[in-house]
DOLO-194695 format. One record per atom (N, C-alpha, C): x, y negated, z. Coordinates in steps of 0.001 Angstrom, whole numbers, plus 500000, padded with zeros to 6 digits. Atoms other than C-alpha are relative to their C-alpha. Layout:
! residues N
XYZ;...
***
This chain:
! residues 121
499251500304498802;250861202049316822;499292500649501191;500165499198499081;250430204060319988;500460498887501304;499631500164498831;250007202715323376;500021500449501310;499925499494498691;250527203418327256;498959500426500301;501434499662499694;247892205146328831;499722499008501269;499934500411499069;246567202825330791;498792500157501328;501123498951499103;243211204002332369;499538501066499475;499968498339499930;243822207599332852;498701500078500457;500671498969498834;240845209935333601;499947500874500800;499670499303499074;240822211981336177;500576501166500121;499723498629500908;241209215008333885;501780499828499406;498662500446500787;244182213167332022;500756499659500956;499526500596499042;245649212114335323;500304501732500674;500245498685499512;245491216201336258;501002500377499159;499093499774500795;247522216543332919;501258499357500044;498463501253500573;249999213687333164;501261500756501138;499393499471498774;251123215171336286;500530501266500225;499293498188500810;252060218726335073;501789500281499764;498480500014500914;255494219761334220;500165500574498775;500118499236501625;256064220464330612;500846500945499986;498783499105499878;258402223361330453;500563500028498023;499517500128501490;258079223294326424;500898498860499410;499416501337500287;259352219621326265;501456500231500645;498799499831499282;262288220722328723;500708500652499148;499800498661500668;262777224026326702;500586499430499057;499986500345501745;262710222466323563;499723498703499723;500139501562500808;263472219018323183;500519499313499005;499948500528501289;264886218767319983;499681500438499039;500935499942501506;262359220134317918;498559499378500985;501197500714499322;259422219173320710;500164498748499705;500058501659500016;260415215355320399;499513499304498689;500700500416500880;259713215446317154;498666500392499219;501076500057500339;256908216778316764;498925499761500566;500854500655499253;255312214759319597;500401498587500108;499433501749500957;256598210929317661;500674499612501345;498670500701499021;259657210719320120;501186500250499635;498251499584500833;262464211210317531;500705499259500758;498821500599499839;264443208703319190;500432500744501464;499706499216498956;264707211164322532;500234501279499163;499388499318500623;265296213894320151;501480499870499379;498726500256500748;268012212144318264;501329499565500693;499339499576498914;269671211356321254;500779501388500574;499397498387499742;269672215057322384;500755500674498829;499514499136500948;271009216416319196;501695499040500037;498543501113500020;274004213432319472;500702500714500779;499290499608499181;274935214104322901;500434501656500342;500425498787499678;273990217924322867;501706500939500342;498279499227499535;278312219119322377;500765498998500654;499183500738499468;280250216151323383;499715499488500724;500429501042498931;278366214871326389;498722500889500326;501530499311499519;275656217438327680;499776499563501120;500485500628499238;275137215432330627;499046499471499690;501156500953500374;273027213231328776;498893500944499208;501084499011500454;271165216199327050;498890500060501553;501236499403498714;270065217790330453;499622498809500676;501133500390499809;269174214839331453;498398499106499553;501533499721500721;266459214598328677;499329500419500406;500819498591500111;265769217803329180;499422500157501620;500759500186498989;264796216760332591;498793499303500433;501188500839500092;262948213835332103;499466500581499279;501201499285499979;260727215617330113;499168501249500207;500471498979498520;260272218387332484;498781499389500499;500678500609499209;258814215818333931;498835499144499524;500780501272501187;257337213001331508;499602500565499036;500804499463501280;256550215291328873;499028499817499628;501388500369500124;253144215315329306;499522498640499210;500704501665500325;252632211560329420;500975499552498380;499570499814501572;254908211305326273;499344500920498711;500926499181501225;252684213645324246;499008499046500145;500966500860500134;249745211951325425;500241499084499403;500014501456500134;250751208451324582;500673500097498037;499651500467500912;252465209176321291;499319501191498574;500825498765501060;250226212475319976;498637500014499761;501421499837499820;246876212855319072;499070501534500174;500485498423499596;244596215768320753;498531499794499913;501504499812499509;241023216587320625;499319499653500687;500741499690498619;240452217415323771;501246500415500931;498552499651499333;242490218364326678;500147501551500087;499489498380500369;241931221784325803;500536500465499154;499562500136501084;243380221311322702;501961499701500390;498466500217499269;246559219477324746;500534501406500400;499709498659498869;246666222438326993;500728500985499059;499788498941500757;246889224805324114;501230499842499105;498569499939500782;249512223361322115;501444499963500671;499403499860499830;251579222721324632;500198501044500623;499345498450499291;251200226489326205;500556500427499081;498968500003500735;252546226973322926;501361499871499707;498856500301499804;255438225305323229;500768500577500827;499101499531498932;256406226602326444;500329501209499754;500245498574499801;255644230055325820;501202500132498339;498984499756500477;258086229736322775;501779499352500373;498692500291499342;260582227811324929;501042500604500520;499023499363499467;260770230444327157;500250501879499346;499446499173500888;261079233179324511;501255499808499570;498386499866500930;264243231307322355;500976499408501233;499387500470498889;265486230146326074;501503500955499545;499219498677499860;267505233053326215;501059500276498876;499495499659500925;268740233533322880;500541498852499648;498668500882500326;270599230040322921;501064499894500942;498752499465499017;272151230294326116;501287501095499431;498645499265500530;273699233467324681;501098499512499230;499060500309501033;274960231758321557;500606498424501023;498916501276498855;276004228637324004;501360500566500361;498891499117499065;278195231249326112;500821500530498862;498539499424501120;279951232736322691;499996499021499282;498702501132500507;280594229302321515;501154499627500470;498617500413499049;282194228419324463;501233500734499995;499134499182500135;284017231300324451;500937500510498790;498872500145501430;285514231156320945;500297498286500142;499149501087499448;285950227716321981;501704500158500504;498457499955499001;288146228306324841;500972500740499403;498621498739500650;290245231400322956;500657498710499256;499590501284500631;290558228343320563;500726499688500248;499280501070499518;291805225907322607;501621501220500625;498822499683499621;293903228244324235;501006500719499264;498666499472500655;295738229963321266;500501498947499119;498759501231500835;296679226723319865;500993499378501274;499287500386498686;298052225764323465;500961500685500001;498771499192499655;300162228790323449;500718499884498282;499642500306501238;301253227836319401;500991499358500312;499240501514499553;302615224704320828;501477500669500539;
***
């Protein structure tokens, strides 16, 4: 069982306060592999029929990331933190790009979709 951090050091208080960009990037493979499936499983629910509630995961842990790794991961050291999650980010903002695209040609065989059964009718 994992609990809150409750006296931060000054160092960990330097970290908590960070923005995660990997946790933003990538929060439904980050969540689970920093023991927060149930904010993952969330995002993968809402992710087509309700992306409101995705992005705003993908905000809170923009923001909270950090302190959500800390509290539910185990690290070394905080150079150890540091490193896995420059990891993360640095492949966040590599496959960033390459889902957007496939986002934009879902939508877009979406919409043809929707709209050549509209004109069927």
């Amino acid at each position: 069982m994992r609990f809150p951090i409750v006296h931060e050091s000054p160092e960990v208080t330097k970290l908590v306060h960070r923005l995660n960009f990997g946790a933003a990037l990538l929060p439904g493979f980050w969540t689970f592999a920093h023991g927060a499936p149930v904010l993952g499983v969330f995002y993968w629910l809402f992710f087509l029929p309700l992306p409101p509630v995705s992005i705003a995961i993908m905000v809170y842990l923009l923001f909270n990331g950090n302190r959500v790794a800390l509290e539910r991961r185990r690290f070394a050291d905080p150079a150890a933190f540091r490193r896995v999650e420059r990891m993360w980010s640095v492949v966040g903002f590599v496959l960033t790009p390459f889902g957007l695209i496939a986002l934009f040609v879902w939508l877009s065989i979406a919409v043809r979709l929707a709209m050549a059964a509209g004109a069927a009718q």
